[in-house]
N, C-alpha and C positions, 0 to 999 in steps of 0.2 A: 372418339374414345382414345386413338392416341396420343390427341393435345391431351387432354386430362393426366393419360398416364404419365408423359412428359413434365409436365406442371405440378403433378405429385413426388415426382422422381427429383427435380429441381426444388423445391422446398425442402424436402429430406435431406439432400445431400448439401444443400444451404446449411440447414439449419446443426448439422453435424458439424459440418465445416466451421459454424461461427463457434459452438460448444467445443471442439475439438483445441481452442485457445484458449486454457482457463490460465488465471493466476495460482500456482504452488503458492506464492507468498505474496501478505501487502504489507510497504513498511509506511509508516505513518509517524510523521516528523514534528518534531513538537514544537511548541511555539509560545513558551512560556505558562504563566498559568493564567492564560486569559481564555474565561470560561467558555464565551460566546463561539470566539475561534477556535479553540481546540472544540468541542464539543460538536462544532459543523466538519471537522475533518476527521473524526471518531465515526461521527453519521454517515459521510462520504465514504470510510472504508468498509464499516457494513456496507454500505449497498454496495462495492464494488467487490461483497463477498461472495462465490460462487459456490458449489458443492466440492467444488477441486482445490479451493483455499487451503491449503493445511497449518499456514502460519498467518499470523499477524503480528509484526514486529512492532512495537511502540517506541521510538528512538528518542530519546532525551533524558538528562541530569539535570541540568541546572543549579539554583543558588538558594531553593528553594526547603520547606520542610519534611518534602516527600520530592522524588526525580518527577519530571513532565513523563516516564514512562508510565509508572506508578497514577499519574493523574487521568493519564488517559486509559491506563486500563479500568480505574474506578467507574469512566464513564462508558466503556467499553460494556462493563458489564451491567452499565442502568439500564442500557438502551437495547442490548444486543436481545435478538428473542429468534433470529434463524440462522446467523454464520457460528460454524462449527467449528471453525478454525479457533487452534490454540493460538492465546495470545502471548507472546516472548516480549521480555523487558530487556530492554535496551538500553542501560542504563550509566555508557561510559560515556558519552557524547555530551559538552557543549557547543558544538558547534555547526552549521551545517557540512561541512568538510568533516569530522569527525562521526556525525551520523553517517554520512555515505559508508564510511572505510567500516565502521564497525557493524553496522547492518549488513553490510555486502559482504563480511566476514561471515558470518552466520549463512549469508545464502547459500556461501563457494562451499562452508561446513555440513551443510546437507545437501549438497547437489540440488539447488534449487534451479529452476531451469525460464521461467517467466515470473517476474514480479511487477507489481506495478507500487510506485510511488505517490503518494496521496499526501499532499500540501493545500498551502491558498494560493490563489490567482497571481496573489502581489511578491509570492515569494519564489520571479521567473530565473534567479540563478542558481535554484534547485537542481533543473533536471540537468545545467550545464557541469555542475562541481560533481553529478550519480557519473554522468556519462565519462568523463572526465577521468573519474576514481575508478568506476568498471574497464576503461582502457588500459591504466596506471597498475592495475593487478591481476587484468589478464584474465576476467573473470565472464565465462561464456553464456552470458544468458538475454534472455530478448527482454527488454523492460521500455515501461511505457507508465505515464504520468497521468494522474487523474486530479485532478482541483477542485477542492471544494469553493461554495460560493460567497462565503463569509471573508471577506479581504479586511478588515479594516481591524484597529485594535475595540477591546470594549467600551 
């Protein structure tokens, strides 16, 4: 009976502990208007939506007829059917240097305290140029990268 109790006690205090690290915020980088790709890391950031989500930053301008924020919110809202998180357009950025600085403005603006970053696999000097920017502005929060599985152009 006290293993049991123990082994209940332990999955609780687990599974608090793993819920107790949600994402406040996800920014999600854009990557032109190539359907295939953007629309797998739109995917990626739903599922890395939690109940404690409260943003979803959509980061990009481009040269385009509408910004890649704009495109990914379109798809954002095809697809989306349980993250509750407000989606924010991000719409001064071409560049990945530029997406950091102006997303991470918005984070330091609402006291955002964990976000996580959602790219492709092939786009590994992402999380160098966040961590980088988040040094360079002094900006206090835990963040951490998640990659969708779509690398390739369409």
């Amino acid at each position: 009976m006290k293993k049991i109790v123990l082994v209940i006690l332990f999955l609780v205090l687990s599974c608090s502990v793993i819920y107790a690290y949600k994402d406040d915020a996800i920014i999600v980088l854009g990557c032109g208007m190539l359907e295939k790709k953007t629309t797998s890391r739109v995917l990626k950031a739903i599922d890395d939506c939690t109940p404690d989500t409260k943003y979803i930053i959509f980061s990009g301008n481009g040269i385009y007829n509408i910004s890649e924020a704009e495109f990914m919110i379109n798809i954002y809202e095809k697809y989306n059917k349980n993250c509750l998180a407000l989606p924010i357009k991000e719409e001064q950025s071409y560049t990945t240097i530029s997406n950091a600085y102006y997303s991470l403005a918005f984070v330091r603006a609402k006291n955002i305290t964990n976000v996580t970053v959602v790219t492709s696999k092939n786009h590994f000097y992402a999380p160098i140029i966040f961590k980088v920017m988040q040094r360079i502005e002094n900006i206090p929060i835990d963040m951490q990268f998640s990659f969708s599985e779509y690398t390739t152009n369409d």
